[in-house]
Legacy VTK file of the C-alpha trace (Angstrom):
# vtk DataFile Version 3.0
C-alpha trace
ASCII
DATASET POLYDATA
POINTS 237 float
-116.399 162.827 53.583
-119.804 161.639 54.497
-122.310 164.245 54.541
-123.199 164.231 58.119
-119.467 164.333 59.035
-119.294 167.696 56.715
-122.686 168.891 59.228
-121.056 168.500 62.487
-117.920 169.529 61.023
-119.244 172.989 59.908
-121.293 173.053 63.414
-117.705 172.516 64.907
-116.127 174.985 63.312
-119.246 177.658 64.487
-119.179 176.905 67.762
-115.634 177.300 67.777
-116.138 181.122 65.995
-118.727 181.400 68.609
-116.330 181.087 71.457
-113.754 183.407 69.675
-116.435 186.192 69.140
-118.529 185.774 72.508
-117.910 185.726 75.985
-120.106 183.464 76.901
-121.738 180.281 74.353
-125.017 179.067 75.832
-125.890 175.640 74.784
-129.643 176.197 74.077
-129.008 178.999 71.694
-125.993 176.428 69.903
-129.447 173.761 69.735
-131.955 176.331 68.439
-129.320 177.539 65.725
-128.460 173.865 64.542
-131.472 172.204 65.431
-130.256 169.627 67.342
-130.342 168.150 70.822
-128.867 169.944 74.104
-127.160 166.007 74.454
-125.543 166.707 70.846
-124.251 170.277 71.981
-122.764 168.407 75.310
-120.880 166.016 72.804
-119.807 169.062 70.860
-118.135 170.854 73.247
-116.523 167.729 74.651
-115.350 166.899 71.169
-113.447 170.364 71.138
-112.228 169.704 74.786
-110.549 166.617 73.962
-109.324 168.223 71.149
-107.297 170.376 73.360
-109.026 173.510 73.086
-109.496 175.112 76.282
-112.950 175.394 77.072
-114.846 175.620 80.925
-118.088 175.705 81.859
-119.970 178.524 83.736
-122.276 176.418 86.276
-125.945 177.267 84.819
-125.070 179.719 81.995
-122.833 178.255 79.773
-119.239 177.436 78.340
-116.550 179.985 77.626
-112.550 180.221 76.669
-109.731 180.318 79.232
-108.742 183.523 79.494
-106.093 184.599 77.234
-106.260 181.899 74.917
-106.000 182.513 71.655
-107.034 179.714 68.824
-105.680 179.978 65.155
-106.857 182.345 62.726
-110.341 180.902 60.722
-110.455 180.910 57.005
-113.420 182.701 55.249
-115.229 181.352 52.570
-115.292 183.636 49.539
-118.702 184.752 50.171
-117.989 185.545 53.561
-114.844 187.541 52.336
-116.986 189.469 49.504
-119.496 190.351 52.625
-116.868 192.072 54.355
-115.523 193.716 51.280
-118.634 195.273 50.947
-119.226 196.584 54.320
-116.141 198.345 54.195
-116.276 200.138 51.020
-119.920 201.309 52.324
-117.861 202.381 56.145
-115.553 204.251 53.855
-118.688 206.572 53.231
-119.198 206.938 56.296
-118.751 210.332 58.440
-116.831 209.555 61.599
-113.087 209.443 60.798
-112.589 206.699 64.075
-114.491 204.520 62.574
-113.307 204.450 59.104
-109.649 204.241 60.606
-110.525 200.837 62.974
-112.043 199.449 60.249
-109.883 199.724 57.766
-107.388 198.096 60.858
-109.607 195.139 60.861
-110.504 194.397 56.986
-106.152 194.205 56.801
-105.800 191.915 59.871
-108.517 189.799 58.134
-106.984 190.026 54.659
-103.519 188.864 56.315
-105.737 185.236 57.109
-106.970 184.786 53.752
-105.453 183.101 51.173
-103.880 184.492 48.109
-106.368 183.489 45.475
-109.048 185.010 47.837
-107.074 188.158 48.373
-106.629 188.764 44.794
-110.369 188.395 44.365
-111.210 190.820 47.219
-109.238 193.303 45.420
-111.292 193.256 42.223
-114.175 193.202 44.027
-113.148 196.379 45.979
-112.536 198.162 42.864
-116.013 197.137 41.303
-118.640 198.531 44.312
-119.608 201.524 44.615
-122.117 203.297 47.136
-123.982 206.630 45.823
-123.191 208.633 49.330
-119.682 210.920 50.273
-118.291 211.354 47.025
-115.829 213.502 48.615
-114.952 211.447 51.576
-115.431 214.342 54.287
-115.285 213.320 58.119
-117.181 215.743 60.061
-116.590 213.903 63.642
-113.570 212.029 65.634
-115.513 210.193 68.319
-117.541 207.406 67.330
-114.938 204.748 68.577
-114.052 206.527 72.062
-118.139 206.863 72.378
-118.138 202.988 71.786
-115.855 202.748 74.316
-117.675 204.628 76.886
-121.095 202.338 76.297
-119.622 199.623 76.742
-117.737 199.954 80.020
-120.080 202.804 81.453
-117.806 205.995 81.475
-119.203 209.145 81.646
-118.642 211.499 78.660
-117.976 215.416 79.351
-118.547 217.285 76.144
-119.619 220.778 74.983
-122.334 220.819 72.233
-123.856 222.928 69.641
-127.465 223.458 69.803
-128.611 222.920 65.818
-131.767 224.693 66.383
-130.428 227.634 68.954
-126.737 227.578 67.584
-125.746 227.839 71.297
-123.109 225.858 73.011
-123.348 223.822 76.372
-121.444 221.784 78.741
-122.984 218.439 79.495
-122.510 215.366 81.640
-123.877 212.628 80.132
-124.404 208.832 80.502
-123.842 207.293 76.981
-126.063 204.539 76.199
-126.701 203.865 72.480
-125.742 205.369 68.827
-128.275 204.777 65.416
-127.139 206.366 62.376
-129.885 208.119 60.371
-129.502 210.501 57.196
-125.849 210.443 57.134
-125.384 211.477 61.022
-124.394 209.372 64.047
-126.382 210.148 66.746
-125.582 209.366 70.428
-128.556 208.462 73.014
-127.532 209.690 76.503
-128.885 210.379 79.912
-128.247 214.494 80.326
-127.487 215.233 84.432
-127.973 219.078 82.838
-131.096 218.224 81.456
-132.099 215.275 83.838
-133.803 213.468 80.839
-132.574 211.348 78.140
-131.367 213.440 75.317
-130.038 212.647 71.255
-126.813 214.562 70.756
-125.558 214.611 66.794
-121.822 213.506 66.941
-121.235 216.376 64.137
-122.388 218.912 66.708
-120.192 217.843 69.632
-117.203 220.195 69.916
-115.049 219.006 72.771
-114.996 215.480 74.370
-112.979 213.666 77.354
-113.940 209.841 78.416
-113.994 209.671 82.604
-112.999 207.482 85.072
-115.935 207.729 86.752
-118.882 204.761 85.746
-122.501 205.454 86.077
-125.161 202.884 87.409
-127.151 200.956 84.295
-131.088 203.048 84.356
-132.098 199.870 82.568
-132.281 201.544 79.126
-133.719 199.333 75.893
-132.781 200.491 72.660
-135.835 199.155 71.440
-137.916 200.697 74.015
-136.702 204.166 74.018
-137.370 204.034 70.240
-140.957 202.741 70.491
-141.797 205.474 73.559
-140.162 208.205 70.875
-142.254 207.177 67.989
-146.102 207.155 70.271
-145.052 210.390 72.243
-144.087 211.288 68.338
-147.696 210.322 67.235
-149.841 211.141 70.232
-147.927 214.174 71.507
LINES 1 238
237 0 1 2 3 4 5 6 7 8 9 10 11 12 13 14 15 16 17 18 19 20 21 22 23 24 25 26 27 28 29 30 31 32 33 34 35 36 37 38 39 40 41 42 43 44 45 46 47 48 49 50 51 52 53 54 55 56 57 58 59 60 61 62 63 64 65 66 67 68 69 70 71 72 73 74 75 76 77 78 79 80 81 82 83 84 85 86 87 88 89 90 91 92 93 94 95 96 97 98 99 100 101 102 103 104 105 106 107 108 109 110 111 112 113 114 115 116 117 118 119 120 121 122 123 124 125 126 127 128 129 130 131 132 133 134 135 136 137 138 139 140 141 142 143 144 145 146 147 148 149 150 151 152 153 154 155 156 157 158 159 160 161 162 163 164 165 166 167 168 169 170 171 172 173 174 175 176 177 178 179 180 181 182 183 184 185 186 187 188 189 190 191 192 193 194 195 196 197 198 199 200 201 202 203 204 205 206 207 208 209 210 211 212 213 214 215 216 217 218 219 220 221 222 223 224 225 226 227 228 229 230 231 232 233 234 235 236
């Protein structure tokens, strides 16, 4: 196989990933990846069309899968298997039992694709990582997947929490919005209606949580923002 035919194959097989993984595929970001032509992207995703993969366009924002349509699994390369590998021996550290538990959930859905001279290899590669953090495997929160949940659709969260500096508990409202992970500890970003402020709440800390029905209107927050305003008020107090 020529090796242009081997480029737009691989580009194929991206965009197709891309569709899979996103809800929407916009071609300018497919051309900036590539480097190619908007008119080449246009071929693309006709290519795929006529190939009988489902594909409609959004007028002005971009191309997407029908609804329900599911394509067959795609094969990782090994380095893209050894990638994953890694990640989850380092999740296994990690302190939120949810999140160990849907991972490990994922890593054997993706092991059931893979073929069995790359499964054997994942296996030794398991056994030969390790990460100097946990020895002992302890959990010390539940919630990091239903917290997940609730950013991502908008729920509000009703929880009771432990002060760590006044060791006094409180029942809060709150707005989720974002999680970071820093020395070991999730942390959850929220709006507090108690407080009426944004607040960080330690997921190790929270004693008692139920997801709502009831959504909250978007205050516009930016991870990157709200991190940048911490660090000056931080500096310049």
């Amino acid at each position: 196989m020529a090796k242009k035919e081997k480029s737009r194959l691989s580009r194929l097989t991206s965009i197709i990933t891309q569709l899979q993984s996103n809800r929407l595929l916009v071609a300018r970001d497919v051309a900036k990846r590539f480097d190619i032509s908007i008119r080449t992207v246009y071929r693309d995703i006709e290519t795929l069309k006529n190939s009988g993969i489902p594909i409609y366009t959004i007028e002005g924002k971009g191309y997407s899968l029908v609804e329900g349509y599911r394509l067959p699994p795609v094969m990782f390369t090994e380095q893209e298997a050894n990638a994953l590998i890694t990640a989850a021996e380092l999740i296994s550290k990690n302190k939120d039992k949810s999140l160990i538990e849907n991972h490990c959930n994922a890593i054997a859905k993706i092991k059931a694709v893979m073929k069995y001279s790359n499964k054997d290899k994942t296996t030794l590669l398991s056994e030969r990582i390790a990460f100097f953090s946990n020895f002992k495997r302890e959990t010390t929160s539940d919630n990091l997947s239903l917290i997940q949940t609730a950013i991502t659709n908008q729920n509000l969260l009703k929880i009771t929490y432990q002060s760590i500096s006044k060791a006094e508990i409180t029942e809060r409202l709150i707005e989720p919005y974002a999680i970071y992970h820093s020395r070991e500890n999730w942390i959850l970003i929220s709006f507090c209606r108690l407080r009426n402020d944004f607040r960080e709440f330690r997921l190790d800390m929270i004693k008692t949580i139920v997801l709502l029905n009831e959504k909250f209107e978007d205050r516009k927050f930016v991870l990157m923002e709200y991190f940048k305003k911490k660090i000056k008020n931080k500096t310049h107090p």
